[in-house]
N, C-alpha and C positions, 0 to 999 in steps of 0.2 A: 524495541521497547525495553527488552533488556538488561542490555549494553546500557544503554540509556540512565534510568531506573542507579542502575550501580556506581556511574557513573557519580550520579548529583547524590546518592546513600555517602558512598566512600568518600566525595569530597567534602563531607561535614561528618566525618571520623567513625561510619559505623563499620562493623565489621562485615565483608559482603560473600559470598559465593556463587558466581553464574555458574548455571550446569545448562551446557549445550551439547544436542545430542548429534549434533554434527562438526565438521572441522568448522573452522570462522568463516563464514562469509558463505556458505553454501547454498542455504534459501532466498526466499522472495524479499529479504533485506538487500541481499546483493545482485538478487538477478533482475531487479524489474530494472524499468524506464530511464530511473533516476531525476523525473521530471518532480518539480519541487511546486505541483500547483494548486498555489493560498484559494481556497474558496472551495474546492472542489465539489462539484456535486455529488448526493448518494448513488448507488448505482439504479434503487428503486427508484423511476420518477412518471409523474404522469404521461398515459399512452402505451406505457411498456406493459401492462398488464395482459392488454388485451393482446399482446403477442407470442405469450408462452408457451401455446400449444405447438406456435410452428418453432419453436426453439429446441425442441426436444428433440425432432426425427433428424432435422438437417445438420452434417458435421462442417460446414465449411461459413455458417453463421458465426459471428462476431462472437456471439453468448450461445453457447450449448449444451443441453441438459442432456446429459444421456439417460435415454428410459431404462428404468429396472425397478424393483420393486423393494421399497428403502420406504419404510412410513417414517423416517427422520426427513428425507425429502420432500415429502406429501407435505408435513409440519411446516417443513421452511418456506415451500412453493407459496401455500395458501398467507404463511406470514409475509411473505414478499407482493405477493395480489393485494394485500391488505394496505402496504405502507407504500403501494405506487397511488397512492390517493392525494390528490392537490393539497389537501391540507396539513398532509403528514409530510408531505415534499417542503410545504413552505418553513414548517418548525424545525426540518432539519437544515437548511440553508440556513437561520437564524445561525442555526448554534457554531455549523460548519464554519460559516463564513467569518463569524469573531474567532473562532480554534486560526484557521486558517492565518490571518495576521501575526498573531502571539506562535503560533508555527513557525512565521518564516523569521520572523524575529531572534527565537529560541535557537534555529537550526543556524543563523549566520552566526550568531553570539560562538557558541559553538567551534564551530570551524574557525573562525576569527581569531579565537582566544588561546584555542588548542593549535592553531596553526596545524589544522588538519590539513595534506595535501591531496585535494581530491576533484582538481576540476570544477570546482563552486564556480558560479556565473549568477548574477542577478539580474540578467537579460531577458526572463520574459520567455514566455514559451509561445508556439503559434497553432492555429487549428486552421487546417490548411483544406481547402473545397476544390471540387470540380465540376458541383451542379450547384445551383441558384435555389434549388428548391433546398438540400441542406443547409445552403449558406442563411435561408429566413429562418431555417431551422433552430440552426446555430445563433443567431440571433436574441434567442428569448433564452439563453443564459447569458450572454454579454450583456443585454439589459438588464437581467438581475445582477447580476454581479456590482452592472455601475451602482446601483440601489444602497449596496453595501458598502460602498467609498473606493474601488478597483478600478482601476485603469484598463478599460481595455481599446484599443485605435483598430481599425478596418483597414485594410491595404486591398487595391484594385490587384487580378494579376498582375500586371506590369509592373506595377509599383513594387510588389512584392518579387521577383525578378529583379529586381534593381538592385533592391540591396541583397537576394540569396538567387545567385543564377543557378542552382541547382535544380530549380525547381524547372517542368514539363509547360510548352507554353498552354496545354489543356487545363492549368490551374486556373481560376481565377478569379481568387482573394484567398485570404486569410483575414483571420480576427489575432490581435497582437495583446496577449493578456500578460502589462508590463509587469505586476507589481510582484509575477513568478520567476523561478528560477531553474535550474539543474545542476546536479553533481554526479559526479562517478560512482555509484551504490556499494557496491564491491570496497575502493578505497576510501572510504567516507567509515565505512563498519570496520574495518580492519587498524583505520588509525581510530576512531573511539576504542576500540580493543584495546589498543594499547595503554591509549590515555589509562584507561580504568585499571590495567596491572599497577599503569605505573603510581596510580591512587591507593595501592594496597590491597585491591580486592582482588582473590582466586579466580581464576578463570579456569571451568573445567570441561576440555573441548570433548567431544566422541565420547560422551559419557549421559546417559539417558535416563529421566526421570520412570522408573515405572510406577509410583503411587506416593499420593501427599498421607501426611500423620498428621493424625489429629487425638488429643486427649481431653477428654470433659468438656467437647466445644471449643476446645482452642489449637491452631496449629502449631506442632511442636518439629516437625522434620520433616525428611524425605527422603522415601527410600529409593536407590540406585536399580538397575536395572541387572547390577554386578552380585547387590544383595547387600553392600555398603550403605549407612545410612548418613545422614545430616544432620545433626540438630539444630533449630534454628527457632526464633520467636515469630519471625515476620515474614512473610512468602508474597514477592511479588509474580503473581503466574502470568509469563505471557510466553506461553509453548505456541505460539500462532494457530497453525489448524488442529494442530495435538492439543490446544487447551480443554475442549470437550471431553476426551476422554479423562485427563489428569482431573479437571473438575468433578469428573462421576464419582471419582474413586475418594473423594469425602462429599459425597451426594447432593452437589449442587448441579447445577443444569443452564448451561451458555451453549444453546444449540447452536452449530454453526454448517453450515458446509464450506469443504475444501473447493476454492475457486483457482484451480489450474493454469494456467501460465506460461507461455514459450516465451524465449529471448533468442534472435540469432545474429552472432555479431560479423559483420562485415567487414574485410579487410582491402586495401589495394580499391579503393573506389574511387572514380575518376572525378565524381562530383561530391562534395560534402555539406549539407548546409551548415550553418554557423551555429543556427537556436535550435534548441531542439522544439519541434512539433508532434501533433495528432491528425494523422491522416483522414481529415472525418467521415465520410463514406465506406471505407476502410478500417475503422478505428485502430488501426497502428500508429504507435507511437515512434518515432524516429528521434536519437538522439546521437551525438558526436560526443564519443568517447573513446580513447586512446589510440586518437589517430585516426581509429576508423568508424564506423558507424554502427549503432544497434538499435536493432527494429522489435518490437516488443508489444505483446498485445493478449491479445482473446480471452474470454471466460471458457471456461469448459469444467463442468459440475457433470463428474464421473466416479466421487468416492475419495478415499482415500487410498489414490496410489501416484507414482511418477511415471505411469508410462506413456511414453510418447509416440503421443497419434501424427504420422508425418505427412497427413495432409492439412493437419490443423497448424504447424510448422512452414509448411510452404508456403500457409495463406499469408505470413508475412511479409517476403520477400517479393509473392504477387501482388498483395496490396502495394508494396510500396513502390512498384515499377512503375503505376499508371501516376505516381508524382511527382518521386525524384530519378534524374537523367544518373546512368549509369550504372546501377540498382542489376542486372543484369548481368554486367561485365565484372563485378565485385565477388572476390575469393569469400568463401565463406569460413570464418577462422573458426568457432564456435559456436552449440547450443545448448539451449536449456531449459527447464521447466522445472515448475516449481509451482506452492501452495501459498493460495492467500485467503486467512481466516475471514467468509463474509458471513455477516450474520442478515437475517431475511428485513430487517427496517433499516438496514445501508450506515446505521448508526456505529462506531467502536465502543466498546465494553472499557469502561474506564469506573470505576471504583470496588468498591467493600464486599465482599464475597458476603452473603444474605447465612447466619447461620452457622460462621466457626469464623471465629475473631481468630485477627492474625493473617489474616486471608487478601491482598490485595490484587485484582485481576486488573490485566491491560492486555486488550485482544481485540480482536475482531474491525480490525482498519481496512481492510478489502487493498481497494487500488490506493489507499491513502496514505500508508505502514511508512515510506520513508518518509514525506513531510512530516507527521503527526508523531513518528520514534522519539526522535528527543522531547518534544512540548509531551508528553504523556510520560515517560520517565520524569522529568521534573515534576508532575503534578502526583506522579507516584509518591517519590521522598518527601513530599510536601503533606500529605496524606499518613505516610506514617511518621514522619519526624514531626510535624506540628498541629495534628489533628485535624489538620482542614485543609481545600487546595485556592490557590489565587485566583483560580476560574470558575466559573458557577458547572459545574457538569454533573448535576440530579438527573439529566436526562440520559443520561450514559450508564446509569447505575445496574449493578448485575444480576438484582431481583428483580429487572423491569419483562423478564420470559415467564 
């Protein structure tokens, strides 16, 4: 968001400054999925409510809460019980599902233009079954989706085996949702990086925001972590799970919790699928990137830290054995985790900070951060360079907590 953000500022002549508190590419910008998919749903949706209790004890669940006694979590839980309600699912699918288009739009333009080399595919990603009973499951988003104008095709096992024999003959089907994509996360952030130096704008890596300035209601800076300040008129905050605190500190309030994250990338695999997919019983995500394979997944709401639970890391590479063949016999070259800012109604925080002009927030994207990065930086510079953005997004606004 940004990278982004700075991107489309600098390339119509303002003067910009990123300050990233880590080197480039380090977070959930670089380490998720890389799956690029238009529509996506909130993570709050109907059904899921009434399962939070067993989400909190068990650590080898897909989503889990570790207990402790945090009344920011109590806040977020009851607001996530709230917006898994049918009727706050359908108004987010509205909004999503038009973001979604003007997203993948945004993001090829992008890559196209900049001649970013990053593995781009507009191939479509797949959601991959091994029982009948997920696959009707799975079903009543592919029929929303078509609602929304989305292509999505159903492939028999077999079929599906035909054209990716990587796959287990225990699969059988998938849902083919054409109108997505994938790219390499990691190389996709690092050539925008550049793009934006080379647009004139500072880039300032391992350098950490400790608090926004504000004077008579407007923001005017920011100060370093070093004790160095910034002057500046315009602040687009999008510190990801850090945005909550950087918001306190001029007393606004975008509750969020850090949703944790493993990636482990596989190397030397005998078998590779082509598209990447989501293992649906599993919810692992599998994607073919550079050369070898990375399998990437789980919620884990444990706070804000990076440490790595290495049974919630393994569940990975066991999800992904019971789908794709060779999964097993595959070096494991690298891991990761990481933080992705969700807020409790599944929605991203995209405008006007409520109460100090100057203030622009773009946050809170959960699993959606790399499609939605570039379409929310442009709808940033659009917001402060022309007072208005091309999207209708009143429902994303940051006085809505």
């Amino acid at each position: 968001m940004g990278l982004s953000a700075a991107y489309y500022l600098a390339g119509r002549g303002e003067r910009v400054t990123v300050v990233e508190r880590d080197a480039m590419g380090q977070n959930a910008s670089s380490g998720n999925a890389g799956i690029l998919a238009l529509g996506h749903p909130p993570l709050p949706q109907p059904g899921l409510a009434g399962q939070l209790s067993r989400l909190l004890f068990k650590r080898t669940n897909p989503v889990y809460v570790a207990p402790r006694a945090d009344l920011s979590l109590v806040r977020w839980m009851l607001g996530f019980r709230k917006a898994c309600r049918p009727s706050h699912y359908e108004r987010s699918m509205d909004l999503l599902a038009e973001l979604g288009w003007a997203a993948g739009e945004c993001i090829q333009q992008l890559v196209e233009e900049e001649k970013i080399d990053c593995e781009y595919q507009r191939s479509g990603w797949l959601e991959v079954f091994r029982t009948r009973q997920a696959m009707e499951h799975g079903r009543q988003t592919t029929d929303l989706l078509r609602r929304y104008g989305y292509t999505v095709n159903q492939l028999t096992g077999d079929e599906l085996r035909e054209r990716e024999p990587a796959y287990r003959d225990e699969v059988i089907g998938a849902f083919h949702y054409v109108d997505s994509g994938f790219a390499n996360p990691a190389a996709l952030v690092e050539g925008l990086a550049r793009r934006v130096s080379a647009r004139g704008a500072e880039v300032m890596l391992e350098t950490e925001a400790a608090d926004l300035r504000v004077t008579n209601g407007r923001f005017v800076g920011v100060r370093l972590d070093d004790g160095r300040t910034i002057d500046a008129d315009r602040l687009v905050l999008a510190a990801g799970s850090w945005t909550t605190r950087l918001a306190r500190t001029i007393g606004i309030d975008i509750p969020m919790q850090p949703g944790k994250g493993y990636h482990v990338d596989l190397d030397e695999t005998s078998h590779l699928p082509s598209t990447t997919c989501v293992l649906a019983e599993t919810f692992v995500a599998a994607t073919p990137l550079n050369g070898g394979l990375r399998l990437a997944g789980t919620v884990e709401l444990s706070g804000m830290n990076l440490e790595v639970v290495q049974k919630r890391l393994d569940m990975l590479s066991v999800g992904a054995r019971a789908y794709i063949r060779g999964i097993e016999e595959a070096r494991v070259k690298s891991t990761w985790c990481g933080l992705r800012p969700l807020t409790a109604d599944g929605l991203p925080v995209i405008g006007w900070a409520p109460g100090v002009a100057g203030v622009f927030v773009a946050t809170g994207h959960a699993m959606m951060g790399f499609l939605l990065g570039p379409l929310t930086g442009r709808l940033a510079s659009e917001a402060l360079l022309d007072g208005k953005t091309s999207l209708d997004i009143a429902a994303l606004a940051a006085d809505r907590f």
